[in-house]
C-alpha positions in Angstrom: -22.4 -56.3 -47.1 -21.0 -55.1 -44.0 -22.4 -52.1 -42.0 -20.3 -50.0 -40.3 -20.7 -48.8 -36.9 -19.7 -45.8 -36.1 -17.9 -45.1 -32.3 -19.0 -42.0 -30.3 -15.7 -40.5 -28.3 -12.8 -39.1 -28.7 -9.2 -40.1 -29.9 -6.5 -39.4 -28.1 -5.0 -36.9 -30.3 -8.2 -35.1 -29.9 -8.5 -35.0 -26.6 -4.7 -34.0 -26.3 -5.8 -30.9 -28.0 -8.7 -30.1 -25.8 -6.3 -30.4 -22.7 -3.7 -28.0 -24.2 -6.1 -25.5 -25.4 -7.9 -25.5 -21.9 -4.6 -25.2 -20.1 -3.4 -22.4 -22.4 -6.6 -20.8 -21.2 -6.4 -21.2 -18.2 -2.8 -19.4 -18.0 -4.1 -16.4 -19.5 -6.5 -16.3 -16.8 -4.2 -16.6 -14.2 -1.8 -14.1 -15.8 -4.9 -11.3 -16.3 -6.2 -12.1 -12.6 -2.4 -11.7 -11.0 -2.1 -8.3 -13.1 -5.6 -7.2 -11.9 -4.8 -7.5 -8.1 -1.0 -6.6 -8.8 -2.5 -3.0 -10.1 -5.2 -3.1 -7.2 -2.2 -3.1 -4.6 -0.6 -0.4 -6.0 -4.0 1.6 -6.4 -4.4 1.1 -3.0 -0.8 1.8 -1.8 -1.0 4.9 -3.5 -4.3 6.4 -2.2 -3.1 5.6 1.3 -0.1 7.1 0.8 -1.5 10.2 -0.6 -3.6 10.1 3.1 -1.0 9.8 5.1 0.5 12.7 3.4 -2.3 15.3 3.5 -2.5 13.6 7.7 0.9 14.6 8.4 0.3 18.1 5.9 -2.1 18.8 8.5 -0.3 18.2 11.6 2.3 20.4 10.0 -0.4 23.0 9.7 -1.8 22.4 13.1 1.5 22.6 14.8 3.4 24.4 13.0 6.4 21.7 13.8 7.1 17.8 13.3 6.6 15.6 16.1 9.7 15.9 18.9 12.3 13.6 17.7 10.9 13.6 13.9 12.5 16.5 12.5 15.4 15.8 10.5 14.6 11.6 10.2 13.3 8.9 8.1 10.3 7.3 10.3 8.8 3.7 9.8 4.9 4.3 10.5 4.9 2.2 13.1 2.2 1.8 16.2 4.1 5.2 17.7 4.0 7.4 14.8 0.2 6.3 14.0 -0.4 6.9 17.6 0.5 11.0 17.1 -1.9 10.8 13.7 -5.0 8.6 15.6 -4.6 10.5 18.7 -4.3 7.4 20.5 -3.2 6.1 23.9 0.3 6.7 25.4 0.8 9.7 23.1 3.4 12.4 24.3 1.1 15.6 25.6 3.9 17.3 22.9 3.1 16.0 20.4 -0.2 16.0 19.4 -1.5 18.2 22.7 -4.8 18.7 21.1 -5.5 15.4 20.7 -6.8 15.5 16.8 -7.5 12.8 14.7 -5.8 13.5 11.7 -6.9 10.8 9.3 -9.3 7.3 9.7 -7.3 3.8 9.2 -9.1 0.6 8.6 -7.4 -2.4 11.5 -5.5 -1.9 14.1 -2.9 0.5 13.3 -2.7 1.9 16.9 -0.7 -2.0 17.8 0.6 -2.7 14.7 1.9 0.2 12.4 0.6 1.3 8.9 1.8 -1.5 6.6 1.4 -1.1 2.9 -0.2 -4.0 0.8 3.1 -5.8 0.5 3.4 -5.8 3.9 5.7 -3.5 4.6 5.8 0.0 6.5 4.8 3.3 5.1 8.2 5.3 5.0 7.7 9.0 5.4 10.9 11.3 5.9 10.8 14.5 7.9 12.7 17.0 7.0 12.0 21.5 6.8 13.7 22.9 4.1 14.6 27.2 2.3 15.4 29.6 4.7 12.9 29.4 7.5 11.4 26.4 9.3 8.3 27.5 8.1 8.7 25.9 4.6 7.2 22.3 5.3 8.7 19.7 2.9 7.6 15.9 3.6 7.4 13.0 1.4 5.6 9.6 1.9 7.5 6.4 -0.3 6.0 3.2 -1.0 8.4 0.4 -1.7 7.5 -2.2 -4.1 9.5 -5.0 -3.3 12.9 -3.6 -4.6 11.3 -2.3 -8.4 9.8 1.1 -8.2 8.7 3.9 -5.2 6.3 6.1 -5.8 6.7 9.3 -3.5 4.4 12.1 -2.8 5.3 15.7 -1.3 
């Protein structure tokens, strides 16, 4: 009588298997990783625009005005606009004559403008509505690549 020896491995129709279920794995790990740091960006998009509103609140407060030549627009935050909120160098004596910091920016917004996650600028538009100037109304929009924009007043 014959014995039989048994092979240790793997046929190929097991092994197949192995490498779909692995790669099927793998794609919902990908997918759940790219949804995580898709709903980070926006977390963070919309906590700094929620800062640059209550920074631009309080220069309304301060001043009582928007910056000369804001009134009325739609303003990129660019390395001049973030210069009136940081107080930095080359900034008009008008318009921010007290030279207040109005809120802290991590990098170097003072050269390169307040960009959001996506790498675009923060949008705010400038504009006094009612009866009196005295009513402030100012809204910061984040853009999200053509889908939604969230705005705060």
């Amino acid at each position: 009588m014959r014995t039989r020896k048994t092979k240790i491995g793997l046929t190929l129709i097991e092994l197949l298997m192995v490498i779909a279920i692995m790669s099927l794995l793998a794609t919902l790990l990908f997918s759940a990783s790219y949804a995580a740091r898709r709903r980070a960006k926006i977390s963070q998009a919309t906590a700094e625009t929620r800062e640059l509103a209550k920074a631009w609140k309080s220069y309304w407060i301060t001043y009582g005005k928007w910056p000369d030549g804001y009134a009325g627009t739609d303003r990129d935050m660019d390395a001049e606009a973030m210069r009136i909120l940081l107080a930095g160098e080359g900034v008009s004596s008008n318009d921010n004559p007290q030279k207040i910091k109005f809120m802290d920016v991590k990098g170097d917004v003072l050269n390169e403008g307040f960009k959001d996650p996506w790498g675009n600028y923060y949008r705010v538009r400038f504009r006094s509505t009612g009866p009196q100037i005295s009513h402030e109304y100012y809204e910061t929009t984040v853009f999200m690549g053509g889908r939604k924009r969230y705005s705060y007043e």
